[in-house]
C-alpha positions as CSV (number, residue, x, y, z in Angstrom):
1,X,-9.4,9.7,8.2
2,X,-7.4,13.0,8.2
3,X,-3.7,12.3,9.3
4,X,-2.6,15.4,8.4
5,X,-3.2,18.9,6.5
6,X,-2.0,17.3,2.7
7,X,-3.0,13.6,4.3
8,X,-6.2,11.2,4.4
9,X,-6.7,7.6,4.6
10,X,-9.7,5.7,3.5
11,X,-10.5,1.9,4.0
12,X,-9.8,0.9,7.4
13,X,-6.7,-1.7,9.7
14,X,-7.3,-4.5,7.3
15,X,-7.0,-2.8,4.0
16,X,-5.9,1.2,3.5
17,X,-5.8,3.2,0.8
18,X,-3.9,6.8,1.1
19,X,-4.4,10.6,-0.6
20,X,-1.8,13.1,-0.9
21,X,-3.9,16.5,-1.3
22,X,-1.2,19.9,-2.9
23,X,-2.6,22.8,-4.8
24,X,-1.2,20.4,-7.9
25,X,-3.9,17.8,-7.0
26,X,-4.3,14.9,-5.6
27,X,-1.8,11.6,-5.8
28,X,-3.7,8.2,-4.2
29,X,-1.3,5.3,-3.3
30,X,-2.7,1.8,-3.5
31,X,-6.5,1.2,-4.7
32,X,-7.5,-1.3,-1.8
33,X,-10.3,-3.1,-3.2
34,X,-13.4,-2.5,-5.5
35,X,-15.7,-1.4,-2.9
36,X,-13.7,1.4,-1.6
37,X,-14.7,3.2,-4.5
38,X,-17.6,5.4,-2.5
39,X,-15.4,6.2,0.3
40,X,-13.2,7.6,-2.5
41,X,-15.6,9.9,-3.8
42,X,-16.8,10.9,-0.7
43,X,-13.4,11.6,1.1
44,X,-12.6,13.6,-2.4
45,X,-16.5,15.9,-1.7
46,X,-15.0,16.5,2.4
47,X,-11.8,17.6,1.0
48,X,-12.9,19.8,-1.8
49,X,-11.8,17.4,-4.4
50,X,-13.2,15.6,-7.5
51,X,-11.7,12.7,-9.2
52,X,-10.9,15.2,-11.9
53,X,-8.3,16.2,-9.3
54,X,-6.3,12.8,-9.5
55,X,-3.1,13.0,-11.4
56,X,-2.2,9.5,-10.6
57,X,-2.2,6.2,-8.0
58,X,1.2,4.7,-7.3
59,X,0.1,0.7,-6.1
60,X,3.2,-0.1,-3.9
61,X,2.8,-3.7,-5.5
62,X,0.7,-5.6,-7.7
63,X,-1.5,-7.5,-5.4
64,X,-5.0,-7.7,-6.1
65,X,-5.9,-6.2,-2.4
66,X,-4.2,-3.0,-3.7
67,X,-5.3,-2.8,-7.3
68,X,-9.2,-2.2,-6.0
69,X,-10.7,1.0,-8.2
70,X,-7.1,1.6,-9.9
71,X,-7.9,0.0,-13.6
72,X,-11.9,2.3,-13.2
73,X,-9.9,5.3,-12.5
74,X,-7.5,4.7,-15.4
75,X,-10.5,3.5,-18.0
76,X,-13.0,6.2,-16.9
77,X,-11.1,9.1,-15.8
78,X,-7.7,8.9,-17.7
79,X,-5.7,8.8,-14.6
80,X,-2.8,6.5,-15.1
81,X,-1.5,4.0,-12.8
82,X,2.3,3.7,-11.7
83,X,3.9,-0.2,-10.6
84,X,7.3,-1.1,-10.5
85,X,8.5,-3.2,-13.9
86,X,8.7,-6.6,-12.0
87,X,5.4,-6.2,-10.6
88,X,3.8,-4.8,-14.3
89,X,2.7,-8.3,-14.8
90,X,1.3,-9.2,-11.7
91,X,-1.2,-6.2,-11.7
92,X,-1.9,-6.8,-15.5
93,X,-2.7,-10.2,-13.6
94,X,-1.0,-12.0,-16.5
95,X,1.7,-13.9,-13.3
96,X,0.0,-14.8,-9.9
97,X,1.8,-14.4,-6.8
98,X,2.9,-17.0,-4.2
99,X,0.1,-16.6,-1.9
100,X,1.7,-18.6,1.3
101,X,-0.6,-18.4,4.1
102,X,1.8,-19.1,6.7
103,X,0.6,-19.9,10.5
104,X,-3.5,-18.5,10.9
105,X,-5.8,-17.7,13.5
106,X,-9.1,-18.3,12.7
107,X,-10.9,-15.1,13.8
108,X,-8.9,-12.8,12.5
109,X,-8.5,-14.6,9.3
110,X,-12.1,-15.0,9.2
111,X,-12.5,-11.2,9.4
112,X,-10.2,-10.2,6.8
113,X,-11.6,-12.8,4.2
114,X,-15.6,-11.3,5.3
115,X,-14.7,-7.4,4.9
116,X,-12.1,-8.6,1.7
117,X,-15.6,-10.3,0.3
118,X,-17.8,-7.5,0.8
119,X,-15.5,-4.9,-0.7
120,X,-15.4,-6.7,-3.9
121,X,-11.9,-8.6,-3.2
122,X,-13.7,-11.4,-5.1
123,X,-13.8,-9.5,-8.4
124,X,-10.6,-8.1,-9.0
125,X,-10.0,-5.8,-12.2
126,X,-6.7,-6.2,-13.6
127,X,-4.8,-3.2,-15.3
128,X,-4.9,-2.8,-18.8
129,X,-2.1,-0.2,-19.1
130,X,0.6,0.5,-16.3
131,X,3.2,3.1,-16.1
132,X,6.3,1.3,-15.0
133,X,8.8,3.1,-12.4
134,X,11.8,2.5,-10.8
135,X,14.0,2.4,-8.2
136,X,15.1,6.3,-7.4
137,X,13.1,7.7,-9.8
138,X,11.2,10.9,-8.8
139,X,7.3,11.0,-10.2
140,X,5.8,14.3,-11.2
141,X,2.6,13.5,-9.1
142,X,1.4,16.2,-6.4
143,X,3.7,15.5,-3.6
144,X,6.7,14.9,-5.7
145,X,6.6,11.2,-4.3
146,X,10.6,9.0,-5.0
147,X,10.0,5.9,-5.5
148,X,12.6,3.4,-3.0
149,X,12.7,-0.2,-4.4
150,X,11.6,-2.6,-1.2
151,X,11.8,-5.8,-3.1
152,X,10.8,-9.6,-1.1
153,X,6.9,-9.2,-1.0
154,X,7.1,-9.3,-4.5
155,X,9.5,-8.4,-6.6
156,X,8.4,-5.0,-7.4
157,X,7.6,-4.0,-4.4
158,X,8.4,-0.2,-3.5
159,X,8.0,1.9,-0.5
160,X,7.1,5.7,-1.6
161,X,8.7,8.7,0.3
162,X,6.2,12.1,0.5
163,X,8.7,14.6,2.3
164,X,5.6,17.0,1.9
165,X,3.0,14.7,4.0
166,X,6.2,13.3,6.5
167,X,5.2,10.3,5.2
168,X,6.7,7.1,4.0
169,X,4.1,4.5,2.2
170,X,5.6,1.3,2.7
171,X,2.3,-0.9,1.4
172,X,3.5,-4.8,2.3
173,X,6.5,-4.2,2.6
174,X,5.7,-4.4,6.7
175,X,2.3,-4.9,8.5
176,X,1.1,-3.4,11.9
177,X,-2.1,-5.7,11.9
178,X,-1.0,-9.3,10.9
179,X,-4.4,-9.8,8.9
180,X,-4.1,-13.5,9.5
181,X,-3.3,-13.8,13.0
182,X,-4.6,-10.1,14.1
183,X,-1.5,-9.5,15.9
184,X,-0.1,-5.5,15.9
185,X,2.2,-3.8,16.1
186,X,4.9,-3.5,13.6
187,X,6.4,-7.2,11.4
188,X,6.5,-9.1,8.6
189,X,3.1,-9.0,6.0
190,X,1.6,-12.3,5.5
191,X,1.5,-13.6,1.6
192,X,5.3,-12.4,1.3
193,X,7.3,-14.5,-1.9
194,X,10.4,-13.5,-0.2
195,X,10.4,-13.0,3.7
196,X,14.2,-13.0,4.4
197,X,14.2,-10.4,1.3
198,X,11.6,-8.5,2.3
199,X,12.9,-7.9,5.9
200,X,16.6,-7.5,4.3
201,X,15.2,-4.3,2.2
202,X,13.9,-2.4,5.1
203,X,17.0,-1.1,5.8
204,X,16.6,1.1,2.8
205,X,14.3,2.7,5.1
206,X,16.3,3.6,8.2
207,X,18.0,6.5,7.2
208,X,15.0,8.4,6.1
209,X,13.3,11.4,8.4
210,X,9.6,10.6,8.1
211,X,6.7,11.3,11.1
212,X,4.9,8.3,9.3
213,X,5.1,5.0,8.4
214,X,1.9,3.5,6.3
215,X,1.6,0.2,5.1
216,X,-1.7,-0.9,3.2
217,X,-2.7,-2.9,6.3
218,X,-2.5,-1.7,9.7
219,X,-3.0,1.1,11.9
220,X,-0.8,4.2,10.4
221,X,3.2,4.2,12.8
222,X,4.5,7.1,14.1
223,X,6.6,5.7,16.3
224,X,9.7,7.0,13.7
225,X,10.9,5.1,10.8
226,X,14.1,3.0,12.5
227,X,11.6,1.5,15.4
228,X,9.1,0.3,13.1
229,X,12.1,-1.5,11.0
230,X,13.9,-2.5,14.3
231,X,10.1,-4.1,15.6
232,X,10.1,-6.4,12.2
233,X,13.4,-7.7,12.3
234,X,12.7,-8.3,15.9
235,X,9.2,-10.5,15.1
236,X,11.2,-11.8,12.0
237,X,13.9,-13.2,14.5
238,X,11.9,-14.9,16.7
239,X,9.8,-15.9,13.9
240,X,6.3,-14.0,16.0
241,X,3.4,-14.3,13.2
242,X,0.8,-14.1,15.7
């Protein structure tokens, strides 16, 4: 999916994976899961790209529904991977997260574990190597993407800010498709070690001008940036999971 000129998505609502195309090459965020490998290469082909064209992935987090391709892009190609310190563990898979479920609906749920299973969510790679970032720090990655710590999900979570693309990649740190429940819109992403933290960091968010908002699961926001955080402290409120 084209969102704009510098600006694709691949995957789909329940798991997303984003490129950021500049005459410097291309920067993907997250790595969804194994099986989105051949829409990689073939949304690369429609854009006039190769992987040899991938300077890096930033993974917003170091859940296994975002580490996908990452560790074959990094063994086969040389490409290295960017996570925040305190999640460097979790996608060397060396900690384990939380994973609380939290209230289900068994449809949606059911979907989400189907297209998880057939995408290879059942046969995660871990990362060998990681380059750690941090908080405020500036990568020199096509797009010039700053990294904006975004902590509660996990502890190294980060949103990424793309002034180039108007975009700002927020991975779990919000949902607009509750994968559980199959609810939309803007609110809280399910499997969060932290929910009154991870609601409490979005106001990092507020201040920045971005046409998009992008989490890894969900249809893309462009509703503006201080809606989509108003919406999830809203749901987070009246405690709406579905």
């Amino acid at each position: 999916m084209r969102l704009g000129p510098h600006l694709h998505r691949i995957g789909n609502d329940l798991v997303a994976v984003y490129l950021i195309d500049t005459d410097e090459g291309v920067t993907v965020v997250d790595a969804g899961l194994a099986g989105h490998w051949r829409e990689l290469t073939t949304a690369l082909t429609s854009m006039g790209r190769s992987l040899g064209d991938i300077r890096g992935v930033i993974l917003t987090h170091g859940d296994t529904d975002h580490l996908g391709f990452a560790e074959r892009l990094r063994r086969d190609h040389g490409v290295p991977v960017y996570v925040h310190g305190a999640d460097a563990a979790r996608a060397r898979g060396e900690i384990k997260p939380k994973n609380t479920w939290g209230r289900i609906k068994l449809g949606a749920t059911a979907r989400f574990l189907w297209y998880a299973s057939r995408m290879g969510g059942m046969r995660t790679t871990y990362l060998s190597e990681v380059v750690e970032v941090d908080d405020g720090q500036t990568l020199d990655l096509p797009g010039a993407p700053r990294i904006i710590g975004l902590p509660g999900h996990s502890p190294g979570s980060i949103a990424v800010h793309v002034p180039v693309v108007d975009a700002i990649f927020v991975g779990d740190g919000l949902t607009t498709r509750h994968v559980l429940t199959g609810r939309h819109g803007p609110q809280p992403a399910p499997f969060t070690d932290d929910p009154e933290q991870a609601v409490a960091s979005l106001n990092r968010l507020e201040g920045l001008p971005a046409a998009w908002v992008l989490p890894g699961h969900g249809t893309p926001w462009n509703g503006g940036v201080k809606e989509a955080v108003r919406q999830v402290k809203a749901a987070a409120a009246t405690g709406t999971k579905g």
